[in-house]
C-alpha positions in Angstrom: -33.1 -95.3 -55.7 -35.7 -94.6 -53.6 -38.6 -92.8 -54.6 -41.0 -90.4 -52.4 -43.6 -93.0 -51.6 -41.1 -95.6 -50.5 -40.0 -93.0 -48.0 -43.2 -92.8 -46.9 -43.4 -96.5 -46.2 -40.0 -96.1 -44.2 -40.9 -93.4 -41.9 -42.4 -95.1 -38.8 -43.1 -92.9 -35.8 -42.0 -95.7 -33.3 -38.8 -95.3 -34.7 -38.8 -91.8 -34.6 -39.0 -91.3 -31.2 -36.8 -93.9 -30.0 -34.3 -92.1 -32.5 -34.8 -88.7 -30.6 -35.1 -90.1 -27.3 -31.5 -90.8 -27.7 -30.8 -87.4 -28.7 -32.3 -85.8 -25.6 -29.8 -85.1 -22.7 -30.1 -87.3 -19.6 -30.4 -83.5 -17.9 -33.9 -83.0 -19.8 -35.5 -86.7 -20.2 -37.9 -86.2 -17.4 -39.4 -83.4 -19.4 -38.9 -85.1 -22.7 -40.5 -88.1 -22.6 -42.2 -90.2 -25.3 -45.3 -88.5 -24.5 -44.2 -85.3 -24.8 -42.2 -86.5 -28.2 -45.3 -88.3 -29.5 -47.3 -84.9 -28.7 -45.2 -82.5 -31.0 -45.0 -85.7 -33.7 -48.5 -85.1 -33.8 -49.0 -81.6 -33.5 -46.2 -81.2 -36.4 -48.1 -84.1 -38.7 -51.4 -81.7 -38.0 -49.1 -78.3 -39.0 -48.4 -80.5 -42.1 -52.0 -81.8 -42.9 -53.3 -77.8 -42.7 -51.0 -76.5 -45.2 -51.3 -78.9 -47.5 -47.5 -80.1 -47.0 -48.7 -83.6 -47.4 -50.3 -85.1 -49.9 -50.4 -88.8 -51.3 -50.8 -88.4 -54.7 -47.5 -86.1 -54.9 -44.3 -87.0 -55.2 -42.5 -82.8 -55.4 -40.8 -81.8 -52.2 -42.2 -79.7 -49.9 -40.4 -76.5 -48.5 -41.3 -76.3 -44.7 -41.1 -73.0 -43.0 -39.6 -74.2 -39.5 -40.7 -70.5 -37.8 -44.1 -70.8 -38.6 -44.2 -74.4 -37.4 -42.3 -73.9 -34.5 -45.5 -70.9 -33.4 -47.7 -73.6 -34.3 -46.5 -76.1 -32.1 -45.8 -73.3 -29.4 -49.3 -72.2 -29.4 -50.9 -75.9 -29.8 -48.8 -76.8 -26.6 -49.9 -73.9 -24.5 -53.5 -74.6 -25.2 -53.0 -78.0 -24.5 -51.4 -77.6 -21.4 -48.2 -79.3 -22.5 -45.5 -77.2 -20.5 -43.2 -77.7 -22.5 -40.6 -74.9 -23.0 -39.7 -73.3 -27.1 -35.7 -75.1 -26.3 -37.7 -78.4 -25.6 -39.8 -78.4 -28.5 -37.0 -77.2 -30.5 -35.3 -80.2 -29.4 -37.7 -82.5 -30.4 -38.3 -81.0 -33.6 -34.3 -81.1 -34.0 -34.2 -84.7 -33.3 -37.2 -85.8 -35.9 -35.4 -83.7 -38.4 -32.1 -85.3 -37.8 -34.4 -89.1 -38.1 -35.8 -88.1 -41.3 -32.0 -87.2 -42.8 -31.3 -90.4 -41.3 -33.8 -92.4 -43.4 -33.3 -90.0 -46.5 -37.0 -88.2 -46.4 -35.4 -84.7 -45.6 -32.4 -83.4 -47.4 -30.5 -80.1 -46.2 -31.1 -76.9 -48.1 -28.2 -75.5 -49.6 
């Protein structure tokens, strides 16, 4: 069984956007790219960080409110000059979603 922090150990960002990149319609990979992946990765991982969602010494799960990070990553990507549209983010956040299920850090609420 594994535990919390070997989950941790498992998730590897590499991974995770090779994972999604193959998730992305041939229609839509000029616009998602693996910067434009690696860009919401990080903006989710600082949406995390600022509400305490991660935290090294705990091993409880974390309820995520995917509307309020989805306005977070919306309005970090317009300041940033990102262009990238709320279905293309949504995408992307879709896809590392479906990676951590598929490493067994995310489980689907009932």
């Amino acid at each position: 069984m594994k535990t919390q922090d070997d989950d941790l150990l498992v998730y590897d960002e590499d991974d995770a956007v090779k994972f999604i990149l193959k998730l992305v319609p041939d229609e839509q990979k000029d616009r998602i790219n693996e910067d434009a992946i690696n860009y919401v990765l990080d903006v989710v991982y600082d949406y995390y960080e600022e509400n305490g969602l991660i935290d090294d010494q705990s091993t409880e799960e974390a309820s995520i409110d995917e509307e309020e990070m989805m306005k977070y990553v919306l309005k970090a990507s317009k300041k940033d000059k990102m262009k990238l549209s709320e279905d293309e983010i949504q995408l992307i956040l879709d896809g590392e979603y479906e990676y951590g299920k598929s490493i067994g850090i995310y489980t689907e609420e009932d």
